[in-house]
C-alpha positions as CSV (number, residue, x, y, z in Angstrom):
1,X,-54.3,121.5,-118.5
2,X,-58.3,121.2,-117.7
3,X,-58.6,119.7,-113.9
4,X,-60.8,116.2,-116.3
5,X,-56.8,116.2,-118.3
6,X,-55.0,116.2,-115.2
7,X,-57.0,113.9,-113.4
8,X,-56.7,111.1,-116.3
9,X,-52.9,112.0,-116.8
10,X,-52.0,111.6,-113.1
11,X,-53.9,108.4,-112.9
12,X,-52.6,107.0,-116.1
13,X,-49.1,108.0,-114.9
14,X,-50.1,106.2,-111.2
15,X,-51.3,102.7,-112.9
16,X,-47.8,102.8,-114.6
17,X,-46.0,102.9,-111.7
18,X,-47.9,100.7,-109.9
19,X,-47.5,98.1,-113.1
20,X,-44.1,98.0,-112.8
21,X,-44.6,97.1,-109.0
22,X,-46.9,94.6,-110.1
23,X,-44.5,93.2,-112.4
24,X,-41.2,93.0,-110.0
25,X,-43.9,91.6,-107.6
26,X,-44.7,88.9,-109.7
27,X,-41.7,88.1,-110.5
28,X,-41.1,87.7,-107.6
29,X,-43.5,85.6,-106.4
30,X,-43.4,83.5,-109.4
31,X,-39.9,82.5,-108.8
32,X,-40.3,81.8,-105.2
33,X,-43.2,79.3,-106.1
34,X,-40.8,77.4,-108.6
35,X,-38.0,77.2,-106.3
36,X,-39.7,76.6,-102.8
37,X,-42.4,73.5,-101.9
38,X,-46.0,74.3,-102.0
39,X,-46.0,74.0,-98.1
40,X,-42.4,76.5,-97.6
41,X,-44.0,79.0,-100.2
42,X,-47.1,78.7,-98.1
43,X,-44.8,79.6,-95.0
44,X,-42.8,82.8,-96.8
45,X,-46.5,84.0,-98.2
46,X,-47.8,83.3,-93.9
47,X,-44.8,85.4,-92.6
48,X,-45.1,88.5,-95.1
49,X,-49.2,88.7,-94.0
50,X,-48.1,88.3,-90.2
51,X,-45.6,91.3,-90.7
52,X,-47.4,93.2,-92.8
53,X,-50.2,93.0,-90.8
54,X,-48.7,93.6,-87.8
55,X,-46.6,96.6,-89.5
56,X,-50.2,98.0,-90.1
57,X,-51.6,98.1,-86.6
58,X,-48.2,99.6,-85.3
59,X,-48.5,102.4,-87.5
60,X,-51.8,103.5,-85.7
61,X,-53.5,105.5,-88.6
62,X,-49.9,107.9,-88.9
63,X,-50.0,106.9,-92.8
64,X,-53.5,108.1,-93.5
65,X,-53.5,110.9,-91.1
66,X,-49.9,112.5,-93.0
67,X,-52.5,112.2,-96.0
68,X,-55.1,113.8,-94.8
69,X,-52.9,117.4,-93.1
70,X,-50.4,117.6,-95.6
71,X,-52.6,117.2,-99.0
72,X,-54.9,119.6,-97.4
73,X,-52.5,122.7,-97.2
74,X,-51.4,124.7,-100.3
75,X,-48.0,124.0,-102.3
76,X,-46.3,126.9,-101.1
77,X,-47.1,125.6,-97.6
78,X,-44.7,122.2,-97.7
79,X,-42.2,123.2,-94.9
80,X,-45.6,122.4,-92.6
81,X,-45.2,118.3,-94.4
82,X,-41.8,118.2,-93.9
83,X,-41.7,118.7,-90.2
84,X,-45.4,117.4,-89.9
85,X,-43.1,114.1,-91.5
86,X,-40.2,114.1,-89.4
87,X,-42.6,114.4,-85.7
88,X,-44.6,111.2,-87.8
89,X,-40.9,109.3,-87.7
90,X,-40.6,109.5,-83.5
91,X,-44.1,108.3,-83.5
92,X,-43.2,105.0,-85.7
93,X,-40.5,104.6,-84.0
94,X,-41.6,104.1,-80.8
95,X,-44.7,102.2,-81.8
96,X,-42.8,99.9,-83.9
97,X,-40.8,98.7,-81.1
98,X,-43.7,98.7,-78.8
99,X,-45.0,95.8,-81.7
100,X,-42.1,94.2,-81.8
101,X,-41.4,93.9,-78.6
102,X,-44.8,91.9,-78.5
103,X,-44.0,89.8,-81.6
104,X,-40.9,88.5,-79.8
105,X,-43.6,87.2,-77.2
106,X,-45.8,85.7,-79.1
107,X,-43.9,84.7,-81.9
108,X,-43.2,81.2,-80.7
109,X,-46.8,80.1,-80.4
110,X,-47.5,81.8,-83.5
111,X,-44.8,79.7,-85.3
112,X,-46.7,76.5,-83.9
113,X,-50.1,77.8,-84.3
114,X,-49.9,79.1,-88.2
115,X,-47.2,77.6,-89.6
116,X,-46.0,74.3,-91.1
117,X,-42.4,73.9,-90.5
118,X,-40.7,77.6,-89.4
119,X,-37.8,77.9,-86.6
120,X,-38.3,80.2,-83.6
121,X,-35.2,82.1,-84.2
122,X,-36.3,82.6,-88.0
123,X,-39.7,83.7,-86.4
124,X,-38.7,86.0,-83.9
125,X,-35.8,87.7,-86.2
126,X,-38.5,88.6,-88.6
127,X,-40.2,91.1,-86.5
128,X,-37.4,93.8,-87.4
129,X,-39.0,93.7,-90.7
130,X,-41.7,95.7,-89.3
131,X,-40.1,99.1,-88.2
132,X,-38.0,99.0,-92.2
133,X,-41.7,97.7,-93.3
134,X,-43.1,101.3,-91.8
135,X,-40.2,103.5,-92.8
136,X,-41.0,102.4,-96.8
137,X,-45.0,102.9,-96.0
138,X,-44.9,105.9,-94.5
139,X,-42.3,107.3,-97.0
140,X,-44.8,106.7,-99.6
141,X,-47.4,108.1,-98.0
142,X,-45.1,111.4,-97.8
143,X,-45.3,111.2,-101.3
144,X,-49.2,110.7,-102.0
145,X,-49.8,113.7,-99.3
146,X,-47.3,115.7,-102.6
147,X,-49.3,114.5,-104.8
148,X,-46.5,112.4,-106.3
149,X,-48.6,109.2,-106.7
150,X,-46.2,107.3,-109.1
151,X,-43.6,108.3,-106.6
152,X,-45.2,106.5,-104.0
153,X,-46.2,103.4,-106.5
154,X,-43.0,103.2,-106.4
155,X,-41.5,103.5,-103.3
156,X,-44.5,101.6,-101.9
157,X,-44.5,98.4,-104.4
158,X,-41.3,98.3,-106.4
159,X,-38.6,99.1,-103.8
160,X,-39.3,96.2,-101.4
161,X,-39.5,93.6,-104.5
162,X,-36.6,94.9,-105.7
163,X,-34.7,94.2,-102.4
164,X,-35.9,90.7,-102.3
165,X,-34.9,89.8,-105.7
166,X,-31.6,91.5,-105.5
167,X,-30.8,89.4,-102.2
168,X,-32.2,86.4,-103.3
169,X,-29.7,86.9,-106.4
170,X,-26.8,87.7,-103.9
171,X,-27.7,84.6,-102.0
172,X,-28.8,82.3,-104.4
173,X,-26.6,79.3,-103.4
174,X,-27.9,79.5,-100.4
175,X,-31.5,80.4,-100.8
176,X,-33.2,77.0,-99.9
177,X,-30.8,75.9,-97.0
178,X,-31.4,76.3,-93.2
179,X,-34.8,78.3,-93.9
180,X,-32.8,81.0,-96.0
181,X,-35.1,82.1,-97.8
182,X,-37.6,83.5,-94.7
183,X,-34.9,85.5,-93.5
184,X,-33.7,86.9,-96.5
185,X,-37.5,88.0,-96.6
186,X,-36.7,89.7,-93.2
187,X,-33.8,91.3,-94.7
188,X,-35.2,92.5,-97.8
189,X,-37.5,94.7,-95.5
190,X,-34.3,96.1,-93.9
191,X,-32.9,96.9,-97.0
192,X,-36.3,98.2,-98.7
193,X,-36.7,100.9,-95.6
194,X,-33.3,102.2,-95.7
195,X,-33.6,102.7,-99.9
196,X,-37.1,104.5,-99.2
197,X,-35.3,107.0,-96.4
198,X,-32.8,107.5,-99.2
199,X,-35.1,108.4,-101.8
200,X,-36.9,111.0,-100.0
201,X,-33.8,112.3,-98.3
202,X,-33.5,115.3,-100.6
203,X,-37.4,116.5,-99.6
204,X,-36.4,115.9,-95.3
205,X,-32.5,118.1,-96.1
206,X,-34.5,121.3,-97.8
207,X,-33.4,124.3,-95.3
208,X,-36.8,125.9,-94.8
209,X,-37.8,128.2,-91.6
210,X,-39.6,126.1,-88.7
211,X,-43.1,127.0,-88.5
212,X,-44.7,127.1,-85.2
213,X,-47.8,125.0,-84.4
214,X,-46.6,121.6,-85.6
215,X,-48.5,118.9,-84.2
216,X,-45.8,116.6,-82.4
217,X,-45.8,113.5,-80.3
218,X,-48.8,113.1,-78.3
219,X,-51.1,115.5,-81.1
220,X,-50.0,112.9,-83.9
221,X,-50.9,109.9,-81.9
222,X,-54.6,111.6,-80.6
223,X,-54.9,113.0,-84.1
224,X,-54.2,109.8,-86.1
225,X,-56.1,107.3,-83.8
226,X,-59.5,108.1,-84.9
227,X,-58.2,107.3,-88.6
228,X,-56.1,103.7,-87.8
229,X,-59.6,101.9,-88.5
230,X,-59.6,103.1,-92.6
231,X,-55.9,101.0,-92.8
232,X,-56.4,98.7,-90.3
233,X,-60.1,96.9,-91.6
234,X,-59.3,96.8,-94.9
235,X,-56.0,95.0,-94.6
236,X,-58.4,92.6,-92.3
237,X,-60.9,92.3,-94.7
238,X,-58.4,91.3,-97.5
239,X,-56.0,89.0,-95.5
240,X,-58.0,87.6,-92.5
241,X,-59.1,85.0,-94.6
242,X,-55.6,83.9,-95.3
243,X,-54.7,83.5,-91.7
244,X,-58.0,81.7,-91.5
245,X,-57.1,79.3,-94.2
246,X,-53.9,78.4,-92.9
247,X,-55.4,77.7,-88.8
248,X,-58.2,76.0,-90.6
249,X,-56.8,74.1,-93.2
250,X,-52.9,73.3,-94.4
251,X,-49.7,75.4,-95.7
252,X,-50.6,74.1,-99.4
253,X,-53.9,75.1,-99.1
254,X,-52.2,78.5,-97.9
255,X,-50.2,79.0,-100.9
256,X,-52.7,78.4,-103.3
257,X,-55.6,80.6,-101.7
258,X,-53.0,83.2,-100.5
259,X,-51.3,83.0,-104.7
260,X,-55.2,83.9,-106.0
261,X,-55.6,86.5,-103.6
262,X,-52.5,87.9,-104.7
263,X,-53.4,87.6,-108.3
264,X,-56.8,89.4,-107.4
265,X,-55.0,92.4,-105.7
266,X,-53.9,93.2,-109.2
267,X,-57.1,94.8,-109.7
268,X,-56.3,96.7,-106.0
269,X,-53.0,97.9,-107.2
270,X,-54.8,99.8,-110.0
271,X,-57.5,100.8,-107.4
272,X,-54.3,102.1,-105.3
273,X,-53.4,104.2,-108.0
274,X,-56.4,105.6,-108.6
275,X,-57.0,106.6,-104.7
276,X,-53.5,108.1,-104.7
277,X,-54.5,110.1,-107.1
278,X,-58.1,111.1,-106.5
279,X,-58.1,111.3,-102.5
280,X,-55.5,114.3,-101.9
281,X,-57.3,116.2,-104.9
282,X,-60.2,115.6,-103.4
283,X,-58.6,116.8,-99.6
284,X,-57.3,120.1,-101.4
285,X,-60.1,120.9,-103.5
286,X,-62.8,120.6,-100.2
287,X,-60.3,123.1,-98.3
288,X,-59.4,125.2,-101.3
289,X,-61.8,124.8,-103.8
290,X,-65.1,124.1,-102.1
291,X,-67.0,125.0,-105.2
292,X,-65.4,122.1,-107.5
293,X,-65.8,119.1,-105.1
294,X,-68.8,118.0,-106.3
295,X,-67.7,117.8,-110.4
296,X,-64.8,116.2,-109.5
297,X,-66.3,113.8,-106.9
298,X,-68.4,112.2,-109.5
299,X,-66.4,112.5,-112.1
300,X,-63.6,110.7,-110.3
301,X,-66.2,107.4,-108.7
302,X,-67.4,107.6,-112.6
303,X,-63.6,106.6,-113.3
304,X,-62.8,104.3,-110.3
305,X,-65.9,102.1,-110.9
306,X,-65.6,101.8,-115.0
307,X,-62.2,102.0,-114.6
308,X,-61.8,98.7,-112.4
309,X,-64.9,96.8,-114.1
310,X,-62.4,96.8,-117.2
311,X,-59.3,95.8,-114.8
312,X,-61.9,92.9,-113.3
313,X,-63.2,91.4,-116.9
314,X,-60.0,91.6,-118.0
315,X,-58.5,89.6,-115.4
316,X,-61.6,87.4,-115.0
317,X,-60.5,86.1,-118.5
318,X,-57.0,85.8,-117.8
319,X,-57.4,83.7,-114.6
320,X,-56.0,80.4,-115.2
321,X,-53.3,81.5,-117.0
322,X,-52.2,83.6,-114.6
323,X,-52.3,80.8,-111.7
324,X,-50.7,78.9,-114.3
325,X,-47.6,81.1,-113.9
326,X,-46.8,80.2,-110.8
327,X,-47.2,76.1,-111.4
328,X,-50.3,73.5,-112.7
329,X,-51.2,73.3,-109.2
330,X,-52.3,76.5,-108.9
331,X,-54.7,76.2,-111.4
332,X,-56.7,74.7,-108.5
333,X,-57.6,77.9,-107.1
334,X,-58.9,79.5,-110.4
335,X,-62.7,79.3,-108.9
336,X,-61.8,81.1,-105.8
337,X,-59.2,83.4,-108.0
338,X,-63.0,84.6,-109.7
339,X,-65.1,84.9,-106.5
340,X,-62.0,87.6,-105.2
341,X,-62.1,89.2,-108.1
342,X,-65.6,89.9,-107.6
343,X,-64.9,90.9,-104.5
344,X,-62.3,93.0,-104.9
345,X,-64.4,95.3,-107.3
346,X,-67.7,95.7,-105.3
347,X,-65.1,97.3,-102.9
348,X,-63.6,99.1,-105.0
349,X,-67.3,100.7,-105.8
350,X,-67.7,102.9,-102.2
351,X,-63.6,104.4,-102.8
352,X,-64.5,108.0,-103.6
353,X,-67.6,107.6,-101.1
354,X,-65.5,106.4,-97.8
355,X,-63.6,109.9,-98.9
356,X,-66.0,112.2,-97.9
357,X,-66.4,110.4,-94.5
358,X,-63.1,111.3,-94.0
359,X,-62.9,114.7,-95.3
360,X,-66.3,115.8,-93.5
361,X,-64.8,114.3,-89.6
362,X,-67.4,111.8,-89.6
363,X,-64.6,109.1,-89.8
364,X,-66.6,107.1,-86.5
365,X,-69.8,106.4,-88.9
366,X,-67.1,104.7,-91.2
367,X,-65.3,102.7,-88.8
368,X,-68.7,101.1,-87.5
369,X,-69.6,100.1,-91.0
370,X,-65.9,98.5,-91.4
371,X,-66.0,96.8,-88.0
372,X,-69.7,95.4,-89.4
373,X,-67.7,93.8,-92.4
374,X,-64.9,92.5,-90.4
375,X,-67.2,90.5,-88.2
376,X,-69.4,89.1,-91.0
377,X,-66.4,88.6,-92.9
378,X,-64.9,86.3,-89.8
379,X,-68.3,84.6,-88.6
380,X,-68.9,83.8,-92.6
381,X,-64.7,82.6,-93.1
382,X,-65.1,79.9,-90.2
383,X,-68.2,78.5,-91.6
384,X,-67.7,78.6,-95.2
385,X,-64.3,77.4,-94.8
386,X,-64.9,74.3,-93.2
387,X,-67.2,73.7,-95.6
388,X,-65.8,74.5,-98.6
389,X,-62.2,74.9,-98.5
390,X,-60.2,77.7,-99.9
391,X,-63.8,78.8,-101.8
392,X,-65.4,79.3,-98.9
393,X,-63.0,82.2,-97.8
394,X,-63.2,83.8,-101.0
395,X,-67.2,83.6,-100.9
396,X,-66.8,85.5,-97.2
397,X,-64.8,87.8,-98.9
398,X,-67.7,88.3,-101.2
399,X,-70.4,88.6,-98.6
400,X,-68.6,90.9,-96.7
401,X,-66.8,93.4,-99.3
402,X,-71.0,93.8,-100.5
403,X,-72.1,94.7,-97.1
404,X,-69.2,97.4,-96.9
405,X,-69.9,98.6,-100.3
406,X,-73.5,98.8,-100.2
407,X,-73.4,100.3,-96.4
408,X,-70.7,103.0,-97.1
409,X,-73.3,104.3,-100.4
410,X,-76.7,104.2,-98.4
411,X,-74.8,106.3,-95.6
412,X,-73.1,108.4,-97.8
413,X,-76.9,109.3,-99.5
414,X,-78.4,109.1,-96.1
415,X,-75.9,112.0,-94.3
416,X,-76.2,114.1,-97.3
417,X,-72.4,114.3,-97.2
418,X,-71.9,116.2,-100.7
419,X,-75.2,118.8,-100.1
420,X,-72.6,121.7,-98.7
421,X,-70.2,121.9,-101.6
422,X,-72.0,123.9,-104.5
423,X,-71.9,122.3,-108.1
424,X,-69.6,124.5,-110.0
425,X,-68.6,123.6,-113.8
């Protein structure tokens, strides 16, 4: 199979999987709206940024940095991931419950700060989501390091809406009473990280002979450091706004913006697809095949920016129906459901070239850009915001996903970052 065949196969087979995640995600959501208040919906959708989030910046770059060493060596070369994996797991560990020891602090004035109606207990028992939250996400980034990208769709998106539909169905009388249904969230991330271990089980049992030179505790955490800024700005970029909406405004006005932003990531999903199965080509082919990079670079941002204008217009026409879904209210938020959209592409636009910053160690020119965006994305949330509601935040969005976007390209020109690799046909 030509490397143009394999590249479109593996992609094709990635959106799949991450449709189906899509889907059960939906569902999920969809039901949740219909069964919960506007406000309590607003709540559950607060709660799953907070852990996520905090999930994210526990994880310390680990996910991205198992990426970037394991996709890099060749096939024959695996027994290096699995260990290189199973050092990553102390790492999580023990940064997980450095996090949650610090969301059992603060969890109390977070409850009263961000939230409309949410217990302390309930608060402070959903930050064991966040070590099972970790275990599924780095799990799936095991899998995109393979190469397995509809693998890790799946582990990464399906699994935990899975959980949370099977325990809502378990618990079903029960779902609405005593602020069920934000601990069955908790629980569904319990569940959803011991599934994940059991998936990839068979890959950590495989008898192979140790290999010497494994970077362990400290290496990981000095190694992956440098890289937390590529998870941890993005997730900021997309979801800062949320948490900005719901300090700013109310919890309705936090499950409507917070439902269109969710709507929007659909065009992120198929984005996550394609960068699971474009950056660890890319990794391989700049250490193995030095000569082929530059083909395949622009053949692949050829594929990510067509590809996702067609996901955009698509879902740019489907707007109000979608919101729709999930109740006439939500229509409300089809104008800011179109700004995100927007949004959401023009990022999309600088994936392949943020890769090359990585691959080339110049991962520090990166981050600055990133940390740019995050502050004009904050400074431009509280005024717009107050100004114009849940459109505001979706317009800051905007502003901010452009500067990124145009910022990584004019580097990526101006540092000459593709001159080294040969074209080869």
């Amino acid at each position: 199979m030509s490397a143009d065949k394999g590249l479109l196969l593996h992609s094709l087979l990635s959106m799949i999987a991450r449709f189906i995640g899509v889907g059960l995600n939906f569902a999920l959501h969809i039901l949740l709206a219909r069964m919960l208040t506007l406000g309590n919906y607003g709540d559950v959708k607060m709660l799953l940024t907070l852990v996520t989030g905090t999930a994210l910046m526990s994880r310390i770059g680990i996910e991205q940095l198992i990426v970037k060493e394991i996709a890099s060596v060749e096939e024959h070369q695996q027994t290096f991931g699995t260990q290189f994996l199973k050092n990553s797991y102390h790492v999580i560990f023990f940064t997980s419950f450095v996090f949650i020891s610090l969301w059992l602090l603060f969890s109390p004035w977070i409850a009263d700060s961000l939230f409309g109606n949410i217990t302390h207990q309930n608060m402070m028992l959903a930050g064991i989501g966040i070590l099972f939250f970790n275990l599924v996400t780095i799990n799936a980034f095991y899998f995109k390091s393979l190469r397995m990208a509809s693998s890790s769709a799946l582990v990464q998106n399906a699994i935990p809406a899975i959980s949370f539909l099977l325990l809502i169905g378990i618990f079903w009388s029960s779902f609405q009473q005593n602020q069920n249904y934000l601990n069955l969230y908790t629980a569904s991330n319990v569940l959803a990280g011991i599934l994940s271990v059991m998936v990839i089980l068979p890959w950590l049992n495989r008898k192979r002979a140790q290999q010497p030179n494994i970077p362990r505790f400290a290496q990981i955490i000095k190694r992956s450091l440098p890289l937390a800024p590529v998870s941890l700005f993005p997730f900021f970029m997309l979801y800062s706004d949320t948490v900005m909406v719901g300090a700013l405004l109310n919890s309705e006005q936090v499950g409507l913006y917070s439902t269109a932003a969710q709507i929007s990531f659909i065009s992120l999903f198929f984005l996550g697809a394609l960068d699971a199965t474009i950056y660890p080509r890319l990794l391989n082919i700049s250490k193995n095949h030095p000569d082929k990079l530059q083909s395949f670079f622009w053949k692949a941002t050829a594929l990510v920016i067509l590809g996702l204008l067609l996901v955009t217009l698509v879902m740019a026409v489907l707007a109000k129906p979608a919101l729709g879904l999930f109740g006439e209210t939500f229509k409300q938020a089809t104008f800011a459901l179109l700004i995100l959209l927007a949004a959401q592409w023009l990022r999309a636009t600088s994936l392949t070239f943020s890769f090359m910053f990585i691959i080339e160690n110049q991962v520090k020119r990166l981050n600055i850009v990133m940390v740019m965006s995050l502050i004009i994305n904050l400074f431009a949330n509280y005024y717009l915001i107050n100004r114009y509601g849940m459109e505001g935040a979706a317009t800051a969005t905007l502003i901010a996903n452009g500067f990124l976007a145009g910022s990584v390209v004019i580097l990526f020109f101006h540092h000459k970052l593709l001159v080294k690799y040969k074209h080869h046909d």
